[in-house]
C-alpha positions in Angstrom: 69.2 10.4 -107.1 69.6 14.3 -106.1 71.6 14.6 -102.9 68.9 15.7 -100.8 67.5 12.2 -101.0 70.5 10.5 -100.5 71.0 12.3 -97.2 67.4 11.4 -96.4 68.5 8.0 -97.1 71.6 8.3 -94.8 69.7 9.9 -92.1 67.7 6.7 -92.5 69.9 4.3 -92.8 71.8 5.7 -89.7 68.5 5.6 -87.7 68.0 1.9 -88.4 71.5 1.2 -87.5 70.9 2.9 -84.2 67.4 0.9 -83.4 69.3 -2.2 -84.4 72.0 -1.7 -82.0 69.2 -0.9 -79.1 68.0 -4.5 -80.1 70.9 -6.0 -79.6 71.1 -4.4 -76.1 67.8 -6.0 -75.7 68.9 -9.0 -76.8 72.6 -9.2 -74.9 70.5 -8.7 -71.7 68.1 -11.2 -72.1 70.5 -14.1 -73.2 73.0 -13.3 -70.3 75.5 -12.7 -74.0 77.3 -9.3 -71.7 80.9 -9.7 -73.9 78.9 -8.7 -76.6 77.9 -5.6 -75.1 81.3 -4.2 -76.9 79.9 -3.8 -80.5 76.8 -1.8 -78.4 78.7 0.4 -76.1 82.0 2.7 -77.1 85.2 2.2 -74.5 84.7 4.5 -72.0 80.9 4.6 -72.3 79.2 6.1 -69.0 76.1 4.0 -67.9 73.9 4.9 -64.8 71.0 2.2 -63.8 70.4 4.4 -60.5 66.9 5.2 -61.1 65.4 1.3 -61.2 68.5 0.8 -58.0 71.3 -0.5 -60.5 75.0 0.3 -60.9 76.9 3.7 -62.2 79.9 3.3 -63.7 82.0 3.2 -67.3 81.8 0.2 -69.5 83.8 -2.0 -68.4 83.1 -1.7 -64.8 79.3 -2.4 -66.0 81.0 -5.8 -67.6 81.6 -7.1 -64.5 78.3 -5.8 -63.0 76.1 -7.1 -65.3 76.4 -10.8 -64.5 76.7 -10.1 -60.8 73.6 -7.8 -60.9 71.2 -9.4 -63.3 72.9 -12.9 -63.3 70.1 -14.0 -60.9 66.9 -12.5 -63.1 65.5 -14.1 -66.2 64.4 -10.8 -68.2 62.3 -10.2 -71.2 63.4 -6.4 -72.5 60.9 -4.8 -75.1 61.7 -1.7 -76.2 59.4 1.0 -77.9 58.6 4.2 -79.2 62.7 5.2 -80.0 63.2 8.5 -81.1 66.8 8.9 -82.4 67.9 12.1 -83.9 71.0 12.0 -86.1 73.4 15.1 -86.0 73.9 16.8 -89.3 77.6 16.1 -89.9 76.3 12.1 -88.8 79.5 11.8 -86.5 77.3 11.6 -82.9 73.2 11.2 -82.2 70.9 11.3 -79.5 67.6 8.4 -78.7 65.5 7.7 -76.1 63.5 4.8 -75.6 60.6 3.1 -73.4 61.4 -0.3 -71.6 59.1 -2.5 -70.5 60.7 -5.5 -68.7 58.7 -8.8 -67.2 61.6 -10.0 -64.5 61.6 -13.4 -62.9 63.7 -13.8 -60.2 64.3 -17.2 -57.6 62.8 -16.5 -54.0 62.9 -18.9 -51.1 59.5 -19.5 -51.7 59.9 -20.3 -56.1 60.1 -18.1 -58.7 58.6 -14.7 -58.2 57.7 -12.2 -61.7 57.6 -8.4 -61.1 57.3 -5.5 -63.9 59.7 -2.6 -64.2 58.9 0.2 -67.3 61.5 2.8 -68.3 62.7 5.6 -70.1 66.4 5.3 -71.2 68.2 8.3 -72.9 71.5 7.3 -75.3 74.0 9.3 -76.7 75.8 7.6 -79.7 79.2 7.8 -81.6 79.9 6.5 -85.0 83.0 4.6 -85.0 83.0 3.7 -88.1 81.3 4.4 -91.9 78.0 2.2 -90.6 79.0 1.4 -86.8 77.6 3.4 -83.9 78.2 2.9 -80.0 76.9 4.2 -77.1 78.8 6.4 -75.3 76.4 7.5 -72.7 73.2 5.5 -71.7 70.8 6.6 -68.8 67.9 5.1 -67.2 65.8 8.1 -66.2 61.9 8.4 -65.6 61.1 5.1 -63.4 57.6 5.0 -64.6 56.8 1.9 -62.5 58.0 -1.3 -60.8 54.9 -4.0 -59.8 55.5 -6.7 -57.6 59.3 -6.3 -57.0 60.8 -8.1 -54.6 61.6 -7.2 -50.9 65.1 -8.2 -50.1 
């Protein structure tokens, strides 16, 4: 293989890594799993939720937001149409990606569903040969929240 398919293949390769890592997010969200937001975000990481009336902080204040903030939401996170561009020395990369997100929440009155969609911007880090972080996420673009819930 001539080594301008092999860094085609790397740029690839670190791509999928990337989109897997957004998954998880996805995933670590939806099961309530937030400890295991570490092997997504970097130490440090800088997250800001203000757009969709969330938390701003670094990691590991967000570690203790997380449960307190979304601990009372079942969620269903389904990302789309990521973009992620890989720098050409592969040490840092940029995504963005659309969220659409079906909440349920407990009301006085039962269970109430509203509908939130999303753009979120990432910057990543590779912290190791195949293992990238996030070290700045952003919600940006509040595209549109149906039904939510009055306080």
């Amino acid at each position: 293989m001539d080594e301008l398919m092999l860094k085609k293949l790397q740029n690839l390769l670190d791509k999928v890594a990337i989109e897997d890592k957004i998954k998880l997010y996805a995933q670590n969200l939806d099961t309530k799993n937030f400890e295991n937001m570490r092997a997504v975000f970097a130490p440090g990481a800088h997250i800001d939720y203000t757009v969709a009336g969330g938390a701003k902080c670094c990691f590991e204040e967000m570690l203790n937001y997380w449960p307190e903030g979304l601990g009372g939401f079942h969620s269903q996170h389904l990302m789309g149409n990521v973009q992620v561009v890989v720098s050409d020395d592969r040490s840092t990369a940029e995504s963005t990606h659309i969220l659409f997100n079906p909440m349920t929440h407990k009301t006085r009155k039962g269970e109430y569903t509203f509908f939130c969609g999303l753009h979120y911007d990432c910057k990543w880090v590779r912290m190791g040969e195949d293992d990238w972080k996030v070290t700045e996420m952003i919600e940006r673009d509040l595209c549109y929240m149906y039904h939510r819930p009055l306080p």
